[in-house]
C-alpha positions as CSV (number, residue, x, y, z in Angstrom):
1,X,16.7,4.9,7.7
2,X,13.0,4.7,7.8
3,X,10.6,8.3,8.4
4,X,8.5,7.7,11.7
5,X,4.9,7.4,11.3
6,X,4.4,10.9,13.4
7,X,6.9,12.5,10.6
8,X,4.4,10.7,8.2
9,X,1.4,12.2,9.2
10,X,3.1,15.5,10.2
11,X,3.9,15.5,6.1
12,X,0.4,14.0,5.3
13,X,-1.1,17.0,7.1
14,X,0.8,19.6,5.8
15,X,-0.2,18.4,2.2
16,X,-3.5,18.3,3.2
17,X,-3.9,21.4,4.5
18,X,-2.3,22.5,1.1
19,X,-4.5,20.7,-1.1
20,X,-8.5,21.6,0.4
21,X,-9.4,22.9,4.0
22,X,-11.1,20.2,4.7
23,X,-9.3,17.4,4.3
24,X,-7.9,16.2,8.0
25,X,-5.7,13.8,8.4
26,X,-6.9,10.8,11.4
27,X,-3.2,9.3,11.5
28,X,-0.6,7.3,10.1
29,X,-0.4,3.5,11.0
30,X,2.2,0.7,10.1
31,X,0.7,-1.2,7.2
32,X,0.5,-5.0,8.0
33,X,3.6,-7.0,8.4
34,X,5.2,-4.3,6.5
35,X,7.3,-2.1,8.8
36,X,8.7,-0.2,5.9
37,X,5.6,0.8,4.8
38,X,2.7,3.1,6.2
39,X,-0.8,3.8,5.7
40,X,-1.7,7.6,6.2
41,X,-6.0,7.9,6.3
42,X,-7.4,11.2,5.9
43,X,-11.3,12.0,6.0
44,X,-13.1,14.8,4.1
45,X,-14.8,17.0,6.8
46,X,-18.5,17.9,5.1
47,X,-18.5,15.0,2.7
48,X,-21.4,14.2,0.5
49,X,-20.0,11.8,-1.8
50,X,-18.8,8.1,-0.4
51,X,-15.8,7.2,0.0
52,X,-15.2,10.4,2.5
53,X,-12.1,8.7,3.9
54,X,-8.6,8.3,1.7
55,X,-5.9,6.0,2.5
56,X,-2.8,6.6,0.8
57,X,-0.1,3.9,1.4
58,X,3.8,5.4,1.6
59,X,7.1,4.4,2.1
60,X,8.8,5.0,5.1
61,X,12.5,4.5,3.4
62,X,11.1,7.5,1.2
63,X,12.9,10.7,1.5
64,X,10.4,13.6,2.9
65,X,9.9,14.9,-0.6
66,X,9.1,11.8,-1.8
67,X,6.3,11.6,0.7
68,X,4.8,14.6,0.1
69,X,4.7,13.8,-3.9
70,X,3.1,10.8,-3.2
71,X,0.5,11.9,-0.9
72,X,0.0,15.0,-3.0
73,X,-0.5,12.8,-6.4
74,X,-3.1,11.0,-4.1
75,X,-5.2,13.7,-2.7
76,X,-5.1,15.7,-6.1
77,X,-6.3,12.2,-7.6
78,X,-8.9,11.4,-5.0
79,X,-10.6,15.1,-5.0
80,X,-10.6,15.3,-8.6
81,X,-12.4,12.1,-8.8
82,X,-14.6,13.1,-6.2
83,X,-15.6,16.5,-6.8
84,X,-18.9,17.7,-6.9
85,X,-20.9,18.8,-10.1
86,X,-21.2,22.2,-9.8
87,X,-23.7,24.2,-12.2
88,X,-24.6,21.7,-14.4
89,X,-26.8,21.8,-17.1
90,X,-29.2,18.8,-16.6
């Protein structure tokens, strides 16, 4: 049995709000033709570096942990990649 998109982005949001303050998530829409499959975006309130917005593709057949691994291996990806210099020696 497939998660719905709101228990998506409920999880999406809770990780989120776990991983940096301003993260926010915008929703959680059906991928394409895939209806097993669901696209959470998320957007980086106060961004300075492009991209500011994240899309993290999950499956809806995934149990809720699952989810939240997957979005949380994504976020932790994304704002490591993305993180701003901070002190350094130029």
């Amino acid at each position: 049995m497939s998660v719905t998109l709101t228990v998506v982005q409920r999880i999406a949001a809770d990780v989120a709000r776990e991983q940096d303050r301003r993260l926010e998530v915008v929703g959680a829409v059906p991928a394409q033709g895939e209806i097993g499959y669901a696209e959470v975006i998320l957007t980086i309130r106060g961004c300075q570096v492009e991209p500011c917005t994240v899309m993290i593709g999950v499956s809806r057949n995934a149990t809720e942990s699952e989810i939240r691994e997957t979005v949380t291996d994504r976020l932790r990806q994304h704002l490591h990649e993305h993180r701003p210099a901070r002190g350094s020696a130029s």
